[in-house]
MARDREN-161527 format. One record per residue (C-alpha): x, y, z. Coordinates in steps of 0.2 Angstrom, whole numbers, padded with zeros to 4 digits, always signed. Example, Ala and Ser with C-alpha at 12.3 -4.5 7.8 and 13.67 -1.06 7.14 Angstrom:
<nodes>
+0062-0022+0039
+0068-0005+0036
</nodes>
This chain:
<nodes>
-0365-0403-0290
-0369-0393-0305
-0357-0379-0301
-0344-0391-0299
-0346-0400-0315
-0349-0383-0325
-0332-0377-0319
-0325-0396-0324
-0332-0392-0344
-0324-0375-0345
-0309-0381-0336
-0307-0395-0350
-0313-0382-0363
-0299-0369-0360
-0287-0381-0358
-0289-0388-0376
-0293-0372-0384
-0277-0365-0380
-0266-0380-0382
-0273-0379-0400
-0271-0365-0402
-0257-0357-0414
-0244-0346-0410
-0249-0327-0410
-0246-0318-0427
-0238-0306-0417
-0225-0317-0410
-0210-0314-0419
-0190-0311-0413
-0189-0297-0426
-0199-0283-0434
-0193-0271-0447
-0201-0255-0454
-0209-0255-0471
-0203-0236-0479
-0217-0235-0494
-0223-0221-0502
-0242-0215-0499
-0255-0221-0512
-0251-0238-0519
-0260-0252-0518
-0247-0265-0522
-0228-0264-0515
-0212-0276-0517
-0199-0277-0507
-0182-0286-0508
-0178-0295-0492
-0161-0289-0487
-0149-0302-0477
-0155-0296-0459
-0172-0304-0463
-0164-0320-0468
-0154-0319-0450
-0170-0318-0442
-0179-0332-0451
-0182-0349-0440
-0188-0358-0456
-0182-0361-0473
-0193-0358-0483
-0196-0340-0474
-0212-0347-0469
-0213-0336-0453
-0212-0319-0465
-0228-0309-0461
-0232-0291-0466
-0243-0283-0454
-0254-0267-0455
-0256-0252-0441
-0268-0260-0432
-0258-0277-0432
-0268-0286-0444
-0256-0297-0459
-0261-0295-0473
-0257-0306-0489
-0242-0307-0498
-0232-0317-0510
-0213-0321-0510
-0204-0324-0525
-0187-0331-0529
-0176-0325-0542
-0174-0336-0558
-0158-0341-0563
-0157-0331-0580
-0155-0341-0595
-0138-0342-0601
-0133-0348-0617
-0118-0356-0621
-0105-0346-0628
-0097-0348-0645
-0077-0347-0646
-0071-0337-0662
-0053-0338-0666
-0044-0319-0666
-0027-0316-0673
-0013-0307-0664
+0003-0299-0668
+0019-0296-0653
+0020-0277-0650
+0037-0267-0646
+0034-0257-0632
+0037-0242-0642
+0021-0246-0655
+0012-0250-0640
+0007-0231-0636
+0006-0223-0652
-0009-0221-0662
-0015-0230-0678
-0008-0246-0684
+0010-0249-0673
+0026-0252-0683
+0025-0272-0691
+0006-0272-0693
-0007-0266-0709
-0024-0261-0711
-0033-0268-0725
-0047-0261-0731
-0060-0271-0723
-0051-0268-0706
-0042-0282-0705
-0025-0284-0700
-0010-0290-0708
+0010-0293-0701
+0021-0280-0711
+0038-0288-0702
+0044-0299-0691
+0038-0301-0675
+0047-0292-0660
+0059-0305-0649
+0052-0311-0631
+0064-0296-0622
+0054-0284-0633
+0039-0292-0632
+0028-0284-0619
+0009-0280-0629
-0002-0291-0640
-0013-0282-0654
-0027-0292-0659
-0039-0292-0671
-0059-0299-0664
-0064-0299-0682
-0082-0304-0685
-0085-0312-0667
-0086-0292-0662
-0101-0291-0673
-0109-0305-0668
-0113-0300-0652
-0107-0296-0634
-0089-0300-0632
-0087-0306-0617
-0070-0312-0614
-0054-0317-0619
-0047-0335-0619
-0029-0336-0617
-0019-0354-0621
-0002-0353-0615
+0012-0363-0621
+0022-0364-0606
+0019-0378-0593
+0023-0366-0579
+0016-0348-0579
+0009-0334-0568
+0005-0315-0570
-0005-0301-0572
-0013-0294-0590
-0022-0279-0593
-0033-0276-0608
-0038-0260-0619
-0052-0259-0635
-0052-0246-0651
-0064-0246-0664
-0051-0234-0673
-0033-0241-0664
-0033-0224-0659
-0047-0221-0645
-0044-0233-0631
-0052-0237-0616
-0050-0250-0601
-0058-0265-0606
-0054-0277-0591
-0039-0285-0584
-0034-0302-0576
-0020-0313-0567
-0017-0329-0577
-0011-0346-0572
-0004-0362-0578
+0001-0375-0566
+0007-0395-0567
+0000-0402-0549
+0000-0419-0545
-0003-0426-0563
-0016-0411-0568
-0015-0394-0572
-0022-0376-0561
-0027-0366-0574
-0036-0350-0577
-0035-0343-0593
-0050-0332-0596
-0051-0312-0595
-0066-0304-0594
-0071-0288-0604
-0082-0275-0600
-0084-0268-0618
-0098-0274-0628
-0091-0273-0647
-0075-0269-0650
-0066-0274-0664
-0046-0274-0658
-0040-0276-0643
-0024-0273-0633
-0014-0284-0619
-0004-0277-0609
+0008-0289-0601
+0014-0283-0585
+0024-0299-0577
+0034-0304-0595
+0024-0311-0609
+0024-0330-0610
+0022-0339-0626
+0006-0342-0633
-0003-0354-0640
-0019-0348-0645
-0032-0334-0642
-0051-0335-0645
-0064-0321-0639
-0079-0327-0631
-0095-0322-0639
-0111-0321-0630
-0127-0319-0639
-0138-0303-0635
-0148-0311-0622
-0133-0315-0610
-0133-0297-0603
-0147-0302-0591
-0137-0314-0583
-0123-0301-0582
-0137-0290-0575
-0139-0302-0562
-0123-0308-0557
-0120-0289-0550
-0138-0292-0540
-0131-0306-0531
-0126-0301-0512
-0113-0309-0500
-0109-0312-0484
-0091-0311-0480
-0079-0314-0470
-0088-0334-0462
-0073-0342-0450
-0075-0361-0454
-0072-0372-0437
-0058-0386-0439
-0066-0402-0436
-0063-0417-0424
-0056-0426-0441
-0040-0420-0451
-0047-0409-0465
-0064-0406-0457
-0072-0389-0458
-0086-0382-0451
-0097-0366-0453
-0116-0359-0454
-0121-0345-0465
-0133-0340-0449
-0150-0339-0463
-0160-0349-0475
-0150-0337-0488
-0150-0348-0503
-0132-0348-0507
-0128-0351-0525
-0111-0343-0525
-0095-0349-0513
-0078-0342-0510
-0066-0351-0501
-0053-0342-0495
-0037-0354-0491
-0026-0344-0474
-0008-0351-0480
-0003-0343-0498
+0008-0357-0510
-0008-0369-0505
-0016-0381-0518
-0028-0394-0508
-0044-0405-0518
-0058-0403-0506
-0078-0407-0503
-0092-0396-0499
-0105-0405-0491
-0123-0395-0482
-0138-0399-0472
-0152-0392-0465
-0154-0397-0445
-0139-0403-0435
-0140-0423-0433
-0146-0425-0453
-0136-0432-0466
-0123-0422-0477
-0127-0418-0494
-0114-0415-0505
-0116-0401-0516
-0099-0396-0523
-0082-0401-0527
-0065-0392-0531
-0047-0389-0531
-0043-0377-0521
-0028-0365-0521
-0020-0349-0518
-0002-0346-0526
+0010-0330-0524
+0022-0325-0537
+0029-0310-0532
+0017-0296-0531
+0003-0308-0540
-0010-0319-0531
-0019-0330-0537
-0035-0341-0530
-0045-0354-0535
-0064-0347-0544
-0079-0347-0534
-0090-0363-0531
-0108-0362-0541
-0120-0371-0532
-0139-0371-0535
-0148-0361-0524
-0145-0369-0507
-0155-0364-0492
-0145-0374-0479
-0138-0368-0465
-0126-0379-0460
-0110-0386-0473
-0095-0394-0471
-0078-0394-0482
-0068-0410-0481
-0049-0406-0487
-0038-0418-0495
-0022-0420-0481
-0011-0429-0489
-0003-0416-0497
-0004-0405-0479
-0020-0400-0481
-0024-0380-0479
-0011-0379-0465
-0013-0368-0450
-0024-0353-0449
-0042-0350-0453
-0052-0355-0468
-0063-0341-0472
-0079-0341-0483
-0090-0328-0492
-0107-0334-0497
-0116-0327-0510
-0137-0327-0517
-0148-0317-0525
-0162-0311-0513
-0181-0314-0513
-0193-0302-0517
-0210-0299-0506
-0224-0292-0514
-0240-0289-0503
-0257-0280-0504
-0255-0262-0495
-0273-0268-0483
-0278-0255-0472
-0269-0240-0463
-0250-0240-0459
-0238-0239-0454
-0234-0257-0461
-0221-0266-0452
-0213-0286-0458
-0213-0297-0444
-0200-0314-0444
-0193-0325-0432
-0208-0338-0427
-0203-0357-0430
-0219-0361-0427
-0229-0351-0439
-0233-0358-0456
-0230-0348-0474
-0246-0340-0478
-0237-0332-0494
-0248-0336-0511
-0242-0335-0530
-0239-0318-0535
-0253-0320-0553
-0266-0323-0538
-0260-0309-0526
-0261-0296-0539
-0276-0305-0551
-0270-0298-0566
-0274-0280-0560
-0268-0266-0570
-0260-0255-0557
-0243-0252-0555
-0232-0261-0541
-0222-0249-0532
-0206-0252-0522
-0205-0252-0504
-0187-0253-0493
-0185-0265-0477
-0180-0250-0463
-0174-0253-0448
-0177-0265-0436
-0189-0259-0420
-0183-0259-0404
-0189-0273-0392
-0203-0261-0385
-0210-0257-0398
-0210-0274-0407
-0228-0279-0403
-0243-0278-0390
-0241-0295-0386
-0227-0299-0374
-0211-0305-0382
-0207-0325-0389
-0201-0332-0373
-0213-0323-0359
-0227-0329-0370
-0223-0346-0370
-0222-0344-0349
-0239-0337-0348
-0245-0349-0360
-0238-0364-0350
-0245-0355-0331
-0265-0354-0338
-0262-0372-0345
-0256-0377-0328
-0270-0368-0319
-0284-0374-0330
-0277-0392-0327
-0274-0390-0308
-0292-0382-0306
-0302-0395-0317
-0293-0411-0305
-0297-0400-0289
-0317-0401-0297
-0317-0419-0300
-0308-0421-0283
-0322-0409-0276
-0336-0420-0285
-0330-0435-0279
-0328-0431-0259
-0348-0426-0260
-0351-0440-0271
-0343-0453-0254
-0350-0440-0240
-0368-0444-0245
-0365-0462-0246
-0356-0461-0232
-0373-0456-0220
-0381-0470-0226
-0369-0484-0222
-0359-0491-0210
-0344-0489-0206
-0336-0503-0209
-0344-0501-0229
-0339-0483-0231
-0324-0487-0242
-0332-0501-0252
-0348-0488-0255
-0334-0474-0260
-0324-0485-0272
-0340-0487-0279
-0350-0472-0280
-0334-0463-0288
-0334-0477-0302
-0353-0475-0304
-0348-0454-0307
-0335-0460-0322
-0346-0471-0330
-0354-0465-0346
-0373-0477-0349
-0389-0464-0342
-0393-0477-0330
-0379-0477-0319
-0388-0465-0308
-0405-0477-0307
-0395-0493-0300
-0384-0482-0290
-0402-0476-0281
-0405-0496-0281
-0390-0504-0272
-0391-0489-0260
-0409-0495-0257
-0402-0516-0256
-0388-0509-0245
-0404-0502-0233
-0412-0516-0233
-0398-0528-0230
-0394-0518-0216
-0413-0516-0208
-0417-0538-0210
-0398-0547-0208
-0409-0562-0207
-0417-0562-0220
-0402-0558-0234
-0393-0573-0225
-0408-0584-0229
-0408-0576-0248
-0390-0579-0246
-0392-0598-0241
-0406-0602-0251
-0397-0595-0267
-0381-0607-0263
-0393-0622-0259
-0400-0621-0276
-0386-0621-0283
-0380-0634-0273
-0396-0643-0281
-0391-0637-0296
-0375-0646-0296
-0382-0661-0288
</nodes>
């Protein structure tokens, strides 16, 4: 009996240790390896977008970086800040209509002076609109003020749609590309589709040259766009971001639906919508969330639009979202108008990735582990991981990916969770058959001491007595088998006890 309840205990016991147990570290869809170099103590590491596909979480909670010997070891993950940016200022600039002719020669073009501060002055009348074809202008002191980072265009016409190009001098002698652009006025429905801004790429340049290479329209004003000294880490990072292109949106069950996943808790702060009909100008909604069955969120809205003119396309800017980790969105298309028409909606989603850092523990190689839904983040801040210490953080690369073999010792997700649910089945099966065991002994010695026609009663009893939980189950057990015996040795005399008992209570009532 003692075996038997010995193997009941450790039957329980394993059966609770391993249901509570967590999920092995090692149990991950993916593993990558870590190329470092030898000797630091420190490394980070920018999670490239075949760690976001991996990850079954969010919040890359299931991100581990493991040792050679398979040990994690700690880590920190850090999101990139949205750089400050300041707002820009808007400086007027002064142009002058170029004939095509002054619009390659060097120095100050026929019609326009230098004065002796630099600035320029109209020497004749300006060229008519067939020999208009280039626009000198003079920054002035909005080039000294700081970055110059685009140009603002105000056209006169309702209706306009063409390409620019745009050089910068110091000398109006020495020029250099300085950025180009399509431009677009539009009347739709009531409002106007405009873009009217140029980015440049040189920093402080005081004239400029357009280059107007689908017929200059008339203007109504032109500013430059200043940026103060502090904007060029924002530039910095717009160039950081990365994308995923090419994500085919699924048409709905509703008119105007559409559906797609970014397949990654990437956090999207950038979205391009990519209209498959050109001549299409369509308001629409972008809604995400993260599980299928929650609620939509919306997180953007636009007028979308992609217009042909000849050679020249143009499309709607991309969305700015904050940083969205969702992987599931929607895009609901005003159709009153036609909607997008036939054809695919494509999408490009664009973030700036996350940066690991972790503590290079023991030997390598060193290997990053993802792809557990189960596991929790075990990631701390990056001031505690690195508590304040003076050595130098070097940079480590995300190789490739390791081949299912070679993943881990353990076996793989899925045939883990199989041998986990056979031992939890065994243990069970093996701790019933014990209780099963203890109660047939517990009714065979009973049953020698009873008749027959008690046996069942005895049993039904005996097993209860083996439940209960006071010490003294046992002791009156022992007594109503000894009752039981004696009943059975003097009939009589329990039917006297019996008959007495009910005539005093009989007297009792009386």
């Amino acid at each position: 009996m003692k075996h038997l309840l010995k193997v009941t205990a450790w039957c329980v016991a394993i059966v609770s240790a391993w249901a509570a147990a967590p999920a092995c570290a090692e149990d991950f869809a993916r593993r990558f390896v870590l190329q470092l170099e030898e000797g630091a103590a420190y490394y980070s590491v920018t999670l490239p977008a075949a760690v976001y596909a991996a990850s079954q979480r969010n919040d890359l909670g299931d991100v581990r970086i493991l040792n050679g010997a398979g040990e994690p070891v700690p880590y920190s993950l850090d999101a990139p800040r949205e750089p400050a940016r300041a707002a820009p200022t808007l400086r007027p600039a002064r142009w002058f209509p170029l004939r095509p002719a002054s619009a390659g020669q060097a120095g100050a073009p026929f019609g326009v002076t230098i004065a002796s501060d630099g600035s320029l002055r109209a020497s004749a009348a300006p060229p008519g609109r067939a020999q208009h074809d280039a626009d000198l202008i003079d920054a002035g002191e909005a080039s000294h003020e700081g970055r110059a980072s685009a140009l603002v265009i105000r056209l006169r016409d309702d209706n306009y749609q063409g390409r620019v190009s745009v050089e910068s001098s110091d000398d109006l002698r020495n020029w250099q590309p300085a950025g180009d652009a399509q431009l677009l006025k539009v009347s739709y429905n009531g409002s106007t589709l405009s873009q009217d801004r140029i980015e440049l790429s040189s920093a402080h340049a005081r004239y400029l040259r357009l280059h107007w290479l689908d017929g200059a329209p008339y203007l109504e004003s032109m500013n430059v766009e200043v940026q103060a000294a502090g904007s060029a880490h924002a530039q910095l990072a717009d160039k950081q971001r990365e994308w995923r292109e090419n994500i085919v949106a699924q048409t709905g069950p509703k008119a105007g639906e559409y559906f797609f996943s970014t397949g990654g808790p990437y956090p999207v702060d950038r979205l391009r919508l990519h209209l498959p009909q050109p001549n299409t100008v369509a308001p629409a909604v972008v809604y995400s969330r993260g599980e299928l069955g929650a609620a939509w969120r919306e997180v953007s809205s636009a007028t979308l639009f992609r217009l042909h003119n000849g050679d020249v396309e143009q499309n709607n800017p991309g969305l700015q979202l904050t940083p969205d980790t969702d992987r599931h969105w929607r895009v609901v298309v005003d159709t009153r108008n036609g909607g997008l028409g036939s054809g695919a909606l494509t999408i490009a989603a664009g973030w700036h990735p996350t940066t690991l850092t972790f503590v290079a523990r023991g030997s390598g190689p060193f290997t990053l582990g993802v792809g557990n839904a189960a596991a929790l983040s075990t990631a701390v801040g990056r001031d505690a991981l690195l508590m304040s210490a003076s050595s130098v953080v070097a940079t480590a690369r995300v190789g490739e990916p390791l081949a299912l073999a070679h993943n881990a010792n353990a076996p793989s997700a899925p045939n883990a969770d199989a041998y986990r649910r056979y031992v939890l089945w065994a243990a069970l099966i093996l701790a019933v058959g014990s209780l099963a065991a203890i109660a047939w002994r517990l009714a065979r010695g009973v049953s020698h001491r009873m008749p027959a026609g008690d046996t069942a009663a005895a049993v039904s009893a005996s097993v209860a007595s083996g439940f209960a939980s006071k010490p003294a189950d046992a002791t009156d057990a022992g007594h109503a088998a000894s009752a039981s015996a004696q009943d059975t040795a003097n009939p009589m005399a329990g039917g006297a006890v019996g008959a007495t008992g009910t005539a005093h209570k009989g007297d009792g009532n009386g």
